[in-house]
C-alpha positions in Angstrom: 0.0 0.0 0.0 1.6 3.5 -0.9 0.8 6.5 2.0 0.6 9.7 0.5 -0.2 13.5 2.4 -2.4 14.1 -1.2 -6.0 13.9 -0.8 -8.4 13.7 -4.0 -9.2 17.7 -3.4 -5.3 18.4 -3.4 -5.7 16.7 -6.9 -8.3 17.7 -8.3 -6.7 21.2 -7.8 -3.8 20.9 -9.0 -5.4 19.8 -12.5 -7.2 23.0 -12.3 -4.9 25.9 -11.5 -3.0 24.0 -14.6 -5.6 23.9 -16.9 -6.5 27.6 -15.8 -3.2 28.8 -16.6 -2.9 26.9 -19.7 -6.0 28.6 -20.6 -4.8 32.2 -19.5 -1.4 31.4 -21.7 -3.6 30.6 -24.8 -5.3 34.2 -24.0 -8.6 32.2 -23.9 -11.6 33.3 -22.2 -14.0 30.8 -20.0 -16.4 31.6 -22.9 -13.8 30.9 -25.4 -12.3 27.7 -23.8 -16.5 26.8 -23.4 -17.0 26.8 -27.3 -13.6 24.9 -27.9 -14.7 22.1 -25.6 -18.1 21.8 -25.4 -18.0 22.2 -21.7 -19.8 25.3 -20.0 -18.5 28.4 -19.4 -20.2 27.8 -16.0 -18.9 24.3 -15.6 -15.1 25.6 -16.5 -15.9 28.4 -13.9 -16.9 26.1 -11.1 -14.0 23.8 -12.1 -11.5 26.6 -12.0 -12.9 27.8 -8.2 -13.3 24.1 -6.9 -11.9 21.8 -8.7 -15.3 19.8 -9.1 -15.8 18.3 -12.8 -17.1 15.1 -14.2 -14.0 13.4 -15.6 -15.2 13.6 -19.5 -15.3 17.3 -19.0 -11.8 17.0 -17.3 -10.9 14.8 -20.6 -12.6 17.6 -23.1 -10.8 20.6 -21.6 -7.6 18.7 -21.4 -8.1 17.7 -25.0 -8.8 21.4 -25.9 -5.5 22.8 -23.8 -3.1 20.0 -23.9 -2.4 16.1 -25.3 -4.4 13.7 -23.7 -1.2 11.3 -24.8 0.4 12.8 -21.7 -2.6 11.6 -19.0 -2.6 8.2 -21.6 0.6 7.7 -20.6 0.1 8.1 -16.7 -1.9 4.8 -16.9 1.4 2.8 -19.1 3.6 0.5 -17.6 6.3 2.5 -16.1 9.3 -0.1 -15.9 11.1 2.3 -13.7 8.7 2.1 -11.6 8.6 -1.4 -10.6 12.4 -0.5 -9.3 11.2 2.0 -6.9 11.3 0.3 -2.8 8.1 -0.3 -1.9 8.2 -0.4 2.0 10.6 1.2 4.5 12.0 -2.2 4.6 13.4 -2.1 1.0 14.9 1.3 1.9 16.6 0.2 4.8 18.2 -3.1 3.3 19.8 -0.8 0.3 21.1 1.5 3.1 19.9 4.6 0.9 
């Protein structure tokens, strides 16, 4: 089991403020960003402010802002992954 201090609203955050100032960068209004996505100005608002969404809203702004090969790829085997310790036990036999 892997412990984190993150929390779900700590995430869903996070993809906001980016996908706010990936917006800003473009020089796109919410009403602007709304007609690129499909998703409503209201709905981008509410997003930006609380970082509640559905996650194919999430998926259509993202599309409309960024690659959605780069969240793909989050859900890839990562073979460096499976090298990472995965207890405090690992850690302390490799004397890190």
């Amino acid at each position: 089991m892997n412990f984190s201090l993150l929390d779900d609203t700590d995430v869903s955050q996070a993809f906001a403020t980016h996908l706010r100032d990936l917006r800003k960068q473009a020089k796109l209004s919410r009403e602007a960003l709304a007609q690129r996505s499909c998703v409503p100005a209201s709905t981008i608002k509410k997003f930006e402010l609380t970082g509640q969404i559905s996650f194919r809203q999430l998926l259509l702004l993202w599309q409309s802002l960024d690659s959605l090969d780069r969240l793909y790829q989050l859900t890839q085997a990562n073979p460096d992954r499976s090298a990472l310790p995965t207890s405090i036990e690992e850690v302390l036999k490799d004397e890190l």
